[in-house]
KOLDREN-390997 format. One record per residue: residue number from 1; residue in three letters; z, y, x of N, C-alpha, C in turn. Coordinates in steps of 0.02 Angstrom, whole numbers, plus 50000, padded with zeros to 5 digits. Layout:
   k   r  n.c3  n.c2  n.c1 ca.c3 ca.c2 ca.c1  c.c3  c.c2  c.c1
 NUM ALA     Z     Y     X     Z     Y     X     Z     Y     X
...
This chain:
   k   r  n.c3  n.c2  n.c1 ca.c3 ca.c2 ca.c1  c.c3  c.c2  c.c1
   1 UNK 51334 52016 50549 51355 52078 50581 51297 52107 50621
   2 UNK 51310 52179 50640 51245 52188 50662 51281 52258 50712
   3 UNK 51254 52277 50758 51265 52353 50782 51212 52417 50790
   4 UNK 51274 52451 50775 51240 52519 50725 51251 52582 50791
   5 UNK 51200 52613 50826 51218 52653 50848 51230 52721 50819
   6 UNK 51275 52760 50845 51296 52818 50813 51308 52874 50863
   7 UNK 51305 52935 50846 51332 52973 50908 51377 53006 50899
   8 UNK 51448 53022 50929 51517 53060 50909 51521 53128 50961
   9 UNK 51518 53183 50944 51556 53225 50983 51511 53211 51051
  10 UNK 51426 53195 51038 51397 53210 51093 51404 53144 51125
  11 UNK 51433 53086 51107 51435 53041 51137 51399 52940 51109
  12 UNK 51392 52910 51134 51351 52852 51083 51386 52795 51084
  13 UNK 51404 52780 51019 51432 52705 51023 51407 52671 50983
  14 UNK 51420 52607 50998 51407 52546 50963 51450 52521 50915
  15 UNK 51418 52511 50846 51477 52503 50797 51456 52442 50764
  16 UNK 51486 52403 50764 51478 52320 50744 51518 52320 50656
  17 UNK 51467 52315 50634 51454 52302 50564 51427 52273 50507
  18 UNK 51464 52241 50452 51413 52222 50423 51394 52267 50349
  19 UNK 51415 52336 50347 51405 52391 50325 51314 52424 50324
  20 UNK 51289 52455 50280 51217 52475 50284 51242 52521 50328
  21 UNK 51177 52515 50394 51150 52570 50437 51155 52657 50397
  22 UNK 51129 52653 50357 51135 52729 50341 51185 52735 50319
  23 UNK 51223 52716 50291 51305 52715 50273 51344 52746 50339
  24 UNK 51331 52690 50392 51347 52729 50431 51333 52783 50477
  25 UNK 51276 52775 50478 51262 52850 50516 51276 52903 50470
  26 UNK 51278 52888 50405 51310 52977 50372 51392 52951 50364
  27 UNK 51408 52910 50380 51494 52929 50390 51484 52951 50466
  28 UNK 51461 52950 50522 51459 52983 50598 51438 53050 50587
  29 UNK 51400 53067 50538 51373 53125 50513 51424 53173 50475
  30 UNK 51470 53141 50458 51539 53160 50413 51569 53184 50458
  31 UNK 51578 53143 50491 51641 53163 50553 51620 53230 50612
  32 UNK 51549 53206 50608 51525 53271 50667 51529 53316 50640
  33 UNK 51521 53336 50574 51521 53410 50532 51592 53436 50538
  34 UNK 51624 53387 50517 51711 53387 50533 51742 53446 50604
  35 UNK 51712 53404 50650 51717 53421 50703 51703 53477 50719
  36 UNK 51630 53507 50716 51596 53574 50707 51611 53610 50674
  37 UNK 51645 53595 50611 51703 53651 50576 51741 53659 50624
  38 UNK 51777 53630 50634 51845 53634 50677 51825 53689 50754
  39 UNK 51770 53653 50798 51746 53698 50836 51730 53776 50841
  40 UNK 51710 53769 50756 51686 53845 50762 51741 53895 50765
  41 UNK 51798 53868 50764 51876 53925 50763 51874 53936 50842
  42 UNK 51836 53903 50879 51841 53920 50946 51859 53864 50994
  43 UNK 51846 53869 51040 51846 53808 51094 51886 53754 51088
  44 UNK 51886 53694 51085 51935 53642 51090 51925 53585 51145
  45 UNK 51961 53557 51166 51960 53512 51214 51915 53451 51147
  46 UNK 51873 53388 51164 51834 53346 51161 51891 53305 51099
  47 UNK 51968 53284 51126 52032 53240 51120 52031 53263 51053
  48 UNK 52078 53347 51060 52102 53386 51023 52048 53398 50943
  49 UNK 51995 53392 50955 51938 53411 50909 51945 53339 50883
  50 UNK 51927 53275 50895 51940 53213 50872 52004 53197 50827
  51 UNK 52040 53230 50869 52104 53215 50838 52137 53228 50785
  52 UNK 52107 53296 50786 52104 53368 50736 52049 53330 50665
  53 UNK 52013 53316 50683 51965 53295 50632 51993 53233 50588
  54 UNK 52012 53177 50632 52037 53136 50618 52116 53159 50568
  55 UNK 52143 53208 50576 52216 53217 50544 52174 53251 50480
  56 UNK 52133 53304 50477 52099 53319 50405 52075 53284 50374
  57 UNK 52025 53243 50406 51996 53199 50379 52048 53126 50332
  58 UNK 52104 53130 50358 52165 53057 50344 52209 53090 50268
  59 UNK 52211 53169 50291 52233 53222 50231 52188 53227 50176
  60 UNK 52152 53223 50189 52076 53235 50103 52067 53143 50076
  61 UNK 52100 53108 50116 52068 53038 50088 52157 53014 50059
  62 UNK 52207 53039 50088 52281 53035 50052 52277 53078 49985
  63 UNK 52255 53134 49998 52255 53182 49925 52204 53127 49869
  64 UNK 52150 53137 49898 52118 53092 49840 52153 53029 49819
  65 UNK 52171 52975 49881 52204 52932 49823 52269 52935 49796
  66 UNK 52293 53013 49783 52352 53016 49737 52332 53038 49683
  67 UNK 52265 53086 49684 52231 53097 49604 52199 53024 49590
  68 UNK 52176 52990 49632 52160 52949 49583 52221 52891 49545
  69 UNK 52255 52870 49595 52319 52846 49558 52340 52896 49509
  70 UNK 52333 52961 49490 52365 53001 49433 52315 52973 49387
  71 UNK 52253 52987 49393 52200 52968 49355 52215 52889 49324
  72 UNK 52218 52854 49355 52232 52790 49341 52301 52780 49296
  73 UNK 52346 52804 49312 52416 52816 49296 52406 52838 49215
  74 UNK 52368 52892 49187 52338 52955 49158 52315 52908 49104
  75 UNK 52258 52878 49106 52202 52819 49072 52241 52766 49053
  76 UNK 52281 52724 49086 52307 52675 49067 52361 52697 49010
  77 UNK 52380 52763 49014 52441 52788 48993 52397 52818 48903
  78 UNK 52359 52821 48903 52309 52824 48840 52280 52796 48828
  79 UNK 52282 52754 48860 52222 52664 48834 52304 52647 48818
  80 UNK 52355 52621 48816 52410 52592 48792 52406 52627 48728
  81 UNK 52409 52718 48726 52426 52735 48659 52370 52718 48609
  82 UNK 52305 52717 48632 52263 52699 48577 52276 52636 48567
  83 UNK 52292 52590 48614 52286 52522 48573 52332 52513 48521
  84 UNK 52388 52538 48542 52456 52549 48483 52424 52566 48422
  85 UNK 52381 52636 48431 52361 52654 48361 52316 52588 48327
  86 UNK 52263 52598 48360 52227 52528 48340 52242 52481 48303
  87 UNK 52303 52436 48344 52352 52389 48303 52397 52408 48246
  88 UNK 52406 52479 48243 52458 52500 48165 52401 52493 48105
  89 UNK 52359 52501 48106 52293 52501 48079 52301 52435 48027
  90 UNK 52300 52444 47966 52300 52377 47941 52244 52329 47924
  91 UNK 52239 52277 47928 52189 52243 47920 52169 52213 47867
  92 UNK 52101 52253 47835 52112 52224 47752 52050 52153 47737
């Protein structure tokens, strides 16, 4: 494990990880952009902007894993039909 400093919303923490360093500083980098979207609609309390980020940010990572379960759902659901075909296939 190792600690990774990062800075949030102007502020620095210590993040104990055994994750690559640049990994995480561009996920802190994720989140600050987040944030600065959110800011630019106009003033927010420090909380509210975190919080705010944090609820979009929880919304784009739920959406994705329901396309990808469709995706998955999708593939398996045509890898079954080809194998079917496959197997009608006679073997001479």
């Amino acid at each position: 494990m190792q600690n990774v400093k990062v800075e949030l919303l102007g502020r620095t923490f210590n993040v104990r990880t055994d994750d690559d360093p640049v990994h995480i500083q561009g996920v802190a980098e994720f989140v600050n952009q987040r944030c600065a979207e959110l800011q630019a609609g106009g003033p927010l309390p420090v909380p509210n902007v975190a919080l705010l980020a944090a609820l979009t940010i929880a919304d784009e990572l739920l959406k994705e894993r329901e396309k990808n379960a469709a995706m998955r759902r999708k593939l398996r659901s045509h890898s079954t039909a080809l194998l079917e075909r496959l197997e009608s296939i006679p073997v001479v």
